[in-house]
Backbone as CSV, one residue per row, in Angstrom:
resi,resn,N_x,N_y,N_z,CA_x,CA_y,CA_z,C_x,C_y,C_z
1,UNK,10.073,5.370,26.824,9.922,6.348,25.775,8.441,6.440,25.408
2,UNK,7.990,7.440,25.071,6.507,7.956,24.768,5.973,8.216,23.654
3,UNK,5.586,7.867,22.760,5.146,8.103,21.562,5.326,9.113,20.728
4,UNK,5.200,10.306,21.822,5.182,11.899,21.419,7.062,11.833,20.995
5,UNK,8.109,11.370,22.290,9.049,11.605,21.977,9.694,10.368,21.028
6,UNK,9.291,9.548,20.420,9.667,8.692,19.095,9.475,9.814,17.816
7,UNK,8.022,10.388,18.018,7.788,11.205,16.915,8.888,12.330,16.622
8,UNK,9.157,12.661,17.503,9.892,13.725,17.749,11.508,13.207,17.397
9,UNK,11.975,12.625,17.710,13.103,11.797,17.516,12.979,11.234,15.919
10,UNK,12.246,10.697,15.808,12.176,10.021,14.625,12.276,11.437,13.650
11,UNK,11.989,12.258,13.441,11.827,13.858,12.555,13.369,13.824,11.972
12,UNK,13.832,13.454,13.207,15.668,13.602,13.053,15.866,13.389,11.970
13,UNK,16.020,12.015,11.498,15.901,10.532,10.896,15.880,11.238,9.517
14,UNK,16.717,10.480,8.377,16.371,10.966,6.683,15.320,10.128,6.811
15,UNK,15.013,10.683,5.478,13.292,9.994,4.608,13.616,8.555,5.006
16,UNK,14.594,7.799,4.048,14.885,6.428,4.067,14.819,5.828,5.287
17,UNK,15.527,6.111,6.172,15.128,5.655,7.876,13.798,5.508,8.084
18,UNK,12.943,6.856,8.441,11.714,7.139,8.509,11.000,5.922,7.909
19,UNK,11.198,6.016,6.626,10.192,5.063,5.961,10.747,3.318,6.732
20,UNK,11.819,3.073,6.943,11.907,1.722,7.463,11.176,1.813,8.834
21,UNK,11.236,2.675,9.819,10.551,2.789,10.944,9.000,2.720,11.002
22,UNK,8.463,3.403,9.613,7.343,3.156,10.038,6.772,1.832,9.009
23,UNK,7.459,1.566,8.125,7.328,-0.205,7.606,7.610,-1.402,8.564
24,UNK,8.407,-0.693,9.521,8.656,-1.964,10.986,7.646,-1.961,11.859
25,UNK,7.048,-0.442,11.876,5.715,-0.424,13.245,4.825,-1.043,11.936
26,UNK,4.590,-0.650,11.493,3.335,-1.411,10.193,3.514,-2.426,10.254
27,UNK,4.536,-3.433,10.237,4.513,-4.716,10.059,4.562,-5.480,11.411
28,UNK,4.724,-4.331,12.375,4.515,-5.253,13.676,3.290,-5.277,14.081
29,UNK,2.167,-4.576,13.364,0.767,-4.594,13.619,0.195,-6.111,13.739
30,UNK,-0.584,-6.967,14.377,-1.729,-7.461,14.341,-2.282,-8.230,13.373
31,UNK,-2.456,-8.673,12.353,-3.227,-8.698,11.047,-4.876,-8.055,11.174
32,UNK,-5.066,-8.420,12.473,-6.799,-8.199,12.533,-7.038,-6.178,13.316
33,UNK,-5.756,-5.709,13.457,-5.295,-4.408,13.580,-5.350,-3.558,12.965
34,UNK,-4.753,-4.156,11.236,-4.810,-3.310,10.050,-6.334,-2.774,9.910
35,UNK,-6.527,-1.334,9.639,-7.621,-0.448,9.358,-8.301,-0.441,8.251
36,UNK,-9.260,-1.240,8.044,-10.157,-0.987,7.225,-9.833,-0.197,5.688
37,UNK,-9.479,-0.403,4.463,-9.362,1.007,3.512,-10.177,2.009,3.676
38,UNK,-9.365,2.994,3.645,-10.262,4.519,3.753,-11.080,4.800,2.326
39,UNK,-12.139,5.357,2.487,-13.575,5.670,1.530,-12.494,5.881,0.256
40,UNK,-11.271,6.678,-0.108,-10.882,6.540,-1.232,-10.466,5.672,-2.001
41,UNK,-9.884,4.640,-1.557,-9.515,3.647,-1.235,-10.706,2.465,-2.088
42,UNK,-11.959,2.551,-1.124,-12.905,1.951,-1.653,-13.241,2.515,-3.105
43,UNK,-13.564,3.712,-2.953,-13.747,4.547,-4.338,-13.625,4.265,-5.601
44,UNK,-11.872,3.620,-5.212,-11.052,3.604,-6.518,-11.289,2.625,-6.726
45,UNK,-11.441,1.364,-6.171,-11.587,0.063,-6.357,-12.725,-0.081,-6.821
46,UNK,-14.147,0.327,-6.517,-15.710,0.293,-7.054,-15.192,0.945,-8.364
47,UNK,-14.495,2.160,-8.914,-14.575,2.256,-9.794,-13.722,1.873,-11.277
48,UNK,-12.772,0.819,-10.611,-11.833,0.066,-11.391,-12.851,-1.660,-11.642
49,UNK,-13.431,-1.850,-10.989,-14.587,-2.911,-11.170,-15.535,-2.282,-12.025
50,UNK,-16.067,-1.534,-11.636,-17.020,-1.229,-13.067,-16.488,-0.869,-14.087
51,UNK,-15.352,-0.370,-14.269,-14.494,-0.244,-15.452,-14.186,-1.825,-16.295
52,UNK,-13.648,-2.793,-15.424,-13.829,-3.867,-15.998,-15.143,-5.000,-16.125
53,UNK,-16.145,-4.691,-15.424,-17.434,-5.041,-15.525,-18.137,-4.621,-17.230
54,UNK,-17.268,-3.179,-17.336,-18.091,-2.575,-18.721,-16.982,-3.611,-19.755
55,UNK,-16.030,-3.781,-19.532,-15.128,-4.126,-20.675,-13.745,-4.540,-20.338
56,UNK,-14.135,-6.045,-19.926,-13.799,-7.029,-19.192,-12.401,-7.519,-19.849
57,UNK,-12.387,-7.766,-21.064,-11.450,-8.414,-22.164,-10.043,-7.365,-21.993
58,UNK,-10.172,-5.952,-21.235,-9.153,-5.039,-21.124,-8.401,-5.432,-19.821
59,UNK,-8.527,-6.610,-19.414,-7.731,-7.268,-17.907,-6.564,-7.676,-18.513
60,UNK,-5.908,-7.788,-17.841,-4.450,-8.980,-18.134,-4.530,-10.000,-17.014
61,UNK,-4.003,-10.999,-17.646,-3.919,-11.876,-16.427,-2.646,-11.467,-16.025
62,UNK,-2.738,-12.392,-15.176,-1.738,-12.926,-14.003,0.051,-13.120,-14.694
63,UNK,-0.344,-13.469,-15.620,0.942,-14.109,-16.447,1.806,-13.035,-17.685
64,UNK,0.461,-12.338,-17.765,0.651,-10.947,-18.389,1.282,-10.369,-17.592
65,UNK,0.841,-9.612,-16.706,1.297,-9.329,-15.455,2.656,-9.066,-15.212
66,UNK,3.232,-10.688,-14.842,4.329,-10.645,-14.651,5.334,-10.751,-15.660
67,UNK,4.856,-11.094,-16.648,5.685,-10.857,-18.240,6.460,-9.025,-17.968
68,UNK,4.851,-8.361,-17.906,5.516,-7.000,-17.601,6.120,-6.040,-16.636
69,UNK,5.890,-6.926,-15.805,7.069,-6.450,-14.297,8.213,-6.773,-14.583
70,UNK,8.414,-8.371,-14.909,9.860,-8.669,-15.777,10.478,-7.970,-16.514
71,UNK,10.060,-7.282,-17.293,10.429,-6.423,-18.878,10.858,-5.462,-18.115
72,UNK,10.339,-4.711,-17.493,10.681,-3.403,-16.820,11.778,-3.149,-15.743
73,UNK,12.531,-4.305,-15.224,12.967,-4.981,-14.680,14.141,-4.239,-15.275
């Protein structure tokens, strides 16, 4: 089978499928495979650091964190 016709095949497929297919090729990647973040990617991150660089005390920890994943839960 050929790439072109997975793609093609795979179209078939509901969303939910789809998305496990390509979370299985993703996770069968490599570790040293995975691509670099794309420039937006970086973007957002330079500008979520200087956000907390200006006003640091607006972090939560770790414990916070999961207090509020719990809650939402």
């Amino acid at each position: 089978m050929t790439a072109e016709q997975l793609i093609i095949d795979a179209a078939s497929l509901s969303v939910s499928e789809r998305l496990r297919v390509a979370q299985a090729i993703w996770d069968s990647l490599p570790e040293n495979m995975v691509p670099p973040p794309g420039s937006e990617i970086k973007s957002e991150f330079d500008r979520r650091m200087e956000s907390y660089r200006q006003n640091p005390e607006s972090a939560m920890s770790l414990d916070e964190l999961r207090r509020r994943l719990d809650a939402d839960r």
